[in-house]
N, C-alpha and C positions, 0 to 999 in steps of 0.2 A: 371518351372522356366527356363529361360533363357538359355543360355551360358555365356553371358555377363554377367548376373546379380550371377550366381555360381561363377563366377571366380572372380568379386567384391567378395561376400561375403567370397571366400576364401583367396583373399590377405586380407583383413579386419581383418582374423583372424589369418594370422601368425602373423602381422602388430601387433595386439593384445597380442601373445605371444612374439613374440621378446621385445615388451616394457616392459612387467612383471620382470624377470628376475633382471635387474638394481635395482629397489626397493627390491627386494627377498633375491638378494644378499650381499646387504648391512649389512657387519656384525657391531654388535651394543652388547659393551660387558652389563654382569650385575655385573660386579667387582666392587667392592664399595659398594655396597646394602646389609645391612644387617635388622635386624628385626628392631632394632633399632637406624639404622646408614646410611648417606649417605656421602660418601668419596667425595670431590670434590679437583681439584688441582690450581695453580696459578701460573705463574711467573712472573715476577715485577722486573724494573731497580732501585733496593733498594741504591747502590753504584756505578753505572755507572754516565753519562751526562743526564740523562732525567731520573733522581730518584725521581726531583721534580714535577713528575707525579707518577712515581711508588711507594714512600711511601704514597701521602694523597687516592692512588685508594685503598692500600692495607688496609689503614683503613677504608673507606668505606665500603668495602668487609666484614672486620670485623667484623662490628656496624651493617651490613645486618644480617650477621649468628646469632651475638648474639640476636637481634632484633626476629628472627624466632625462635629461639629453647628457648626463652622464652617467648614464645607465645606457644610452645609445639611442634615447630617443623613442617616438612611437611608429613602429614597424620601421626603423633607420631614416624615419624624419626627424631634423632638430625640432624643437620648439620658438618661436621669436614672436614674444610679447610686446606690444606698443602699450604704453603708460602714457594716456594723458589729466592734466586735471579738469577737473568739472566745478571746484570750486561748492560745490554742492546748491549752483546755481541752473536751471534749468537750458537759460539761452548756450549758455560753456558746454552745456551738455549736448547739446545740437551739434554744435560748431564742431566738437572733439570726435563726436560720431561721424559727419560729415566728412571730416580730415579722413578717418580710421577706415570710413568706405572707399573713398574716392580715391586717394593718393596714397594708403601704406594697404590696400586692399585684401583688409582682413578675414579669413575666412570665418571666423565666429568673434563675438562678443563674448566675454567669459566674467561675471561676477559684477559688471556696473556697480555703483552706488548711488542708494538715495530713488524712494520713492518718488520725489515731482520729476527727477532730473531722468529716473529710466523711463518714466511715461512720456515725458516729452520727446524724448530721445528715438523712441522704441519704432516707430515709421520709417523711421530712415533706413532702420536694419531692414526691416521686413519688403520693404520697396524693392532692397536691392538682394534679398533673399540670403543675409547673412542669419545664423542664428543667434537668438540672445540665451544665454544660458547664465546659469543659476544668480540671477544677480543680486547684488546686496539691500534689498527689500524684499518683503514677504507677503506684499501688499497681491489683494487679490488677480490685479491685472498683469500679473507675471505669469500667470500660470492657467488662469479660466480663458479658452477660446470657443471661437466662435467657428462650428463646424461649415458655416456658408462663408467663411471668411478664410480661404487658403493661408495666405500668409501668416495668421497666425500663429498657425502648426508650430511655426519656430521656437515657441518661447517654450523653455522649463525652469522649474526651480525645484533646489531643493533645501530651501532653507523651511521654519517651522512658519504656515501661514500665519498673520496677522488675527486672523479674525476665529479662527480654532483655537490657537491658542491661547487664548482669553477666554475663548469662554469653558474650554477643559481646564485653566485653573482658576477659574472664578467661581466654575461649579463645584471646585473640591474647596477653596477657601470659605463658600458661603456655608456647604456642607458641615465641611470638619468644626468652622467656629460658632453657624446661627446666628452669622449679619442677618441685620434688618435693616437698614438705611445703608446700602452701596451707594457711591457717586464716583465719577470719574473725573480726571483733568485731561485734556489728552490734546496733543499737539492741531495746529488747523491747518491742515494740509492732507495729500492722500495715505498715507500712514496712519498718524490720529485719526482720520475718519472708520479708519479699517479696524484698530482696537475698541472706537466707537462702534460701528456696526456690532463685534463682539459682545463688548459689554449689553448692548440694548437686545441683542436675538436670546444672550443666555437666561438674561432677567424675565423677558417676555415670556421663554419655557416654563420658567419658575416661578409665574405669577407674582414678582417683585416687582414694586415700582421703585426706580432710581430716586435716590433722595437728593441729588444734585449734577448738575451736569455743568461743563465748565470748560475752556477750551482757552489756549495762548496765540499768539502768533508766532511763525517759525522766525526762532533767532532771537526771544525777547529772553529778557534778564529778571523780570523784575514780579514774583507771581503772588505777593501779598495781596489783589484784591482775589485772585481766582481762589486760597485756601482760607480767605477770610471769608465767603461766601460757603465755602464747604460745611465749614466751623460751626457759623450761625444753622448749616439746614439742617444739623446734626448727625452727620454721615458716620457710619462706624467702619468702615471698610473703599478705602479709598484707591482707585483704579489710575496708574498713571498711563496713558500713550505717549513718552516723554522719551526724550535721549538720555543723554549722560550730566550735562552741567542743569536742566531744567530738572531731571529728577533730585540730585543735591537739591537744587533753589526751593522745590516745595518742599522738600521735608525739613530745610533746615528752617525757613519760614515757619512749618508746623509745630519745630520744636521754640522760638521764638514766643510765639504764641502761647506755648506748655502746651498743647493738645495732642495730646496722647491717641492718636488714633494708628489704624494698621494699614499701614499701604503695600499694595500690590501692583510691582513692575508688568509691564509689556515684557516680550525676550528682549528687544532693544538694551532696555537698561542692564541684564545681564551680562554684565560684562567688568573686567577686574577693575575698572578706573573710579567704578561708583563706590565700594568699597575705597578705595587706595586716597580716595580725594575728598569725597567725602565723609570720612572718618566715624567719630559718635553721630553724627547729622544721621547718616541712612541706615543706623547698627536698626534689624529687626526687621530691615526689605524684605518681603518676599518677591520672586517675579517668576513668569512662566521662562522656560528654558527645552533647548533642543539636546541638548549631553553634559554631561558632568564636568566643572572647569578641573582642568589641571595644573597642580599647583608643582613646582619643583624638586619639594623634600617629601614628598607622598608619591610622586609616579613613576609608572615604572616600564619596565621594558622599553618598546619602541618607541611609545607615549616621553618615556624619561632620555632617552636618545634624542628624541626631534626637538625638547622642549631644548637642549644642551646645545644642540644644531643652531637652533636660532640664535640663541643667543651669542656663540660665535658669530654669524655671520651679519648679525645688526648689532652686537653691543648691548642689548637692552633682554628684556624678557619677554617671551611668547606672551599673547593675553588671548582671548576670545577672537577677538576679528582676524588673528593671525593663524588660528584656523581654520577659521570659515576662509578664508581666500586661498591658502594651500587646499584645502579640500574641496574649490569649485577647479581649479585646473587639475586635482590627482580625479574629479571626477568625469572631467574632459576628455584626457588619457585614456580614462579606462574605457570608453564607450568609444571613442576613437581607432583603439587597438583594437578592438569587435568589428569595429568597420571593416579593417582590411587592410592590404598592402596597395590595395587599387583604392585610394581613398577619395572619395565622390562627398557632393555635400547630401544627395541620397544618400548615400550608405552609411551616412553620419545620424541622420535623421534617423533609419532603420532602424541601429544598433541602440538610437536613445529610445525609440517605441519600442524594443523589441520584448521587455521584464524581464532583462539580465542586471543581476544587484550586484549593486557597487558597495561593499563595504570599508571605511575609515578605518585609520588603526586607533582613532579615539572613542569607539564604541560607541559610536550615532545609532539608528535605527538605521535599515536597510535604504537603501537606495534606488527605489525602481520606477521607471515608466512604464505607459502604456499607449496606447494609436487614441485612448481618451481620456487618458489622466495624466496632465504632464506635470504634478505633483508628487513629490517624493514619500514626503510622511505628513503626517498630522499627530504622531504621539508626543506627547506633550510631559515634560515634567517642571516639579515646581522644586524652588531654591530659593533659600532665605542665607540674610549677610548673618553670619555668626561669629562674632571676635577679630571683625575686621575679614573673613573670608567668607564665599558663596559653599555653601554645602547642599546636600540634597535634601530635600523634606520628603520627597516623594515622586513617584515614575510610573510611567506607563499610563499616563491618563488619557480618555477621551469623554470629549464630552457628549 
């Protein structure tokens, strides 16, 4: 052999062992795991500003566990949920992780809420080698790690990213209508930064300059100077990174105003309350979306079962965030059950690296990992309010 071709084969092989290492190291507890028990934890803005996400996810969550352990469980382990609230305040969020490690020693985290509260939070798991799995932000640090960085292995999502998402439907809205002044309002926190980033990488491909940029602070009420600023810079196509009562607040400010202009939601807004509450204020929303909402007197089969289901079992009606929380624990299960009857928090890790998909009975995109994507989808569709309800405009985008 060579010289050349030895010294290839020997950096090949350190090249080889330096990569090992990262995965090896990765510690991954089995706390929570008993013969007949699987510990998992939650936190959820039960009493804060965006409760009206965190209590219908948490009953979703619910009606999943119940749903499994009377089915007999995964591999004849029950399910046992810890609910704390987080208040949608960061330090709560600590403290509630903290509890959830230490003293009900969870073996995963399933669904958090709230961009500032899972970042702040998200060390504590990783420290102690719990996984955080699919939580209720889409924000980029849920899901991007850092290969020299073991512990981060933990994190997945599968909800639609922040920053894809925007700009797969911002490049069909600029598309389909021939904006030429976009501007965005978008929350100031790690969320709004991430529909921001969107907004500004899509514009940048398409050689557009933003005709206003504008931003609130999280939990404010009051956004007539930020759409009076939009107004004057003459934006035709107007981008929110908003929740649910601040998306209402600028449009009905807009239509106050009379300015007729088009706005287009984040997925955030997506959801049945912006409609239901906002009324003629947000008729005409478009926003980016992960699946089709389902309504009661349109759906059907299983889809028209669960939605029946819920409402028995809370009194109320299914909406959005109630299923995205049944379907971050029925996607738990499933990659769970893959692990095995000998269940390890490797073998949990395994079965989420391994690209076995998970499919919803609400006709999401597929669901799969990988040992370097631990991102589920990026297909993005868009949905506008029409007659008081969300219907489809359009599917299967990317940008």
């Amino acid at each position: 052999m060579s010289k050349s071709l030895k010294a290839l084969g020997l950096a090949v092989s350190v090249l080889a062992l330096t990569c090992l290492p990262a995965a090896a190291q990765t510690k991954v507890t089995n706390e929570g795991i008993s013969a007949t028990e699987i510990v998992i934890g939650t936190h959820q803005d039960l009493s804060g500003p965006i409760k009206v996400w965190g209590v219908p996810v948490s009953n979703g969550m619910k009606m999943a566990v119940e749903e499994i352990n009377a089915a007999g469980g995964i591999n004849g382990r029950k399910m046992k949920m810890i609910l704390e609230d987080n208040g949608y305040d960061p330090k709560k969020a600590v403290l509630a992780s903290q509890k959830m490690v230490e003293r009900d020693k969870v073996f995963a985290m399933i669904g958090p809420m709230g961009s500032p509260t899972v970042l702040a939070a998200q060390d504590v798991l990783f420290d102690a080698g719990v996984l955080q799995l699919f939580p209720l932000t889409a924000a980029e640090f849920t899901f991007k790690f850092d290969p020299n960085k073991p512990q981060e292995r933990l994190k997945f999502n599968n909800l639609l990213p922040y920053v894809e998402s925007t700009r797969a439907a911002l490049k069909y809205m600029m598309e389909w209508k021939n904006f030429k002044k976009p501007c965005i309002m978008h929350q100031d926190d790690e969320y709004g930064k991430n529909v921001l980033d969107g907004f500004n990488q899509q514009l940048q491909v398409m050689k557009v300059q933003p005709a206003s940029i504008t931003s609130y602070k999280r939990g404010a009420s009051d956004f007539s100077a930020q759409v009076a600023k939009m107004k004057s810079d003459g934006c035709d196509l107007v981008v929110l990174g908003t929740v649910i009562r601040e998306t209402i607040g600028a449009m009905s400010e807009a239509r106050k105003l009379g300015w007729d202009v088009t706005f287009l939601g984040a997925s955030p807004t997506n959801v049945l309350e912006v409609p239901a509450l906002g009324k003629e204020a947000v008729e005409g929303l478009y926003s980016a979306a992960l699946f089709e909402i389902p309504y009661e007197d349109t759906a059907k089969g299983k889809v028209k079962d669960w939605l029946a289901n819920y409402k028995k079992m809370f009194g109320t009606d299914a909406n959005t965030q109630a299923i995205i929380g049944y379907n971050a624990v029925m996607t738990f299960a499933f990659y769970a059950q893959k692990a095995g009857k000998d269940l390890t928090g490797q073998k949990m890790l395994d079965a989420l690296e391994s690209g076995d998909k998970f499919l919803d009975i609400f006709d999401s995109p597929p669901t799969k990992f990988s040992k370097t994507d631990h991102l589920a989808s990026t297909i993005t569709q868009v949905h506008q309010i029409k007659g008081g309800r969300w219907v489809m405009v359009k599917d299967n985008l990317m940008f």
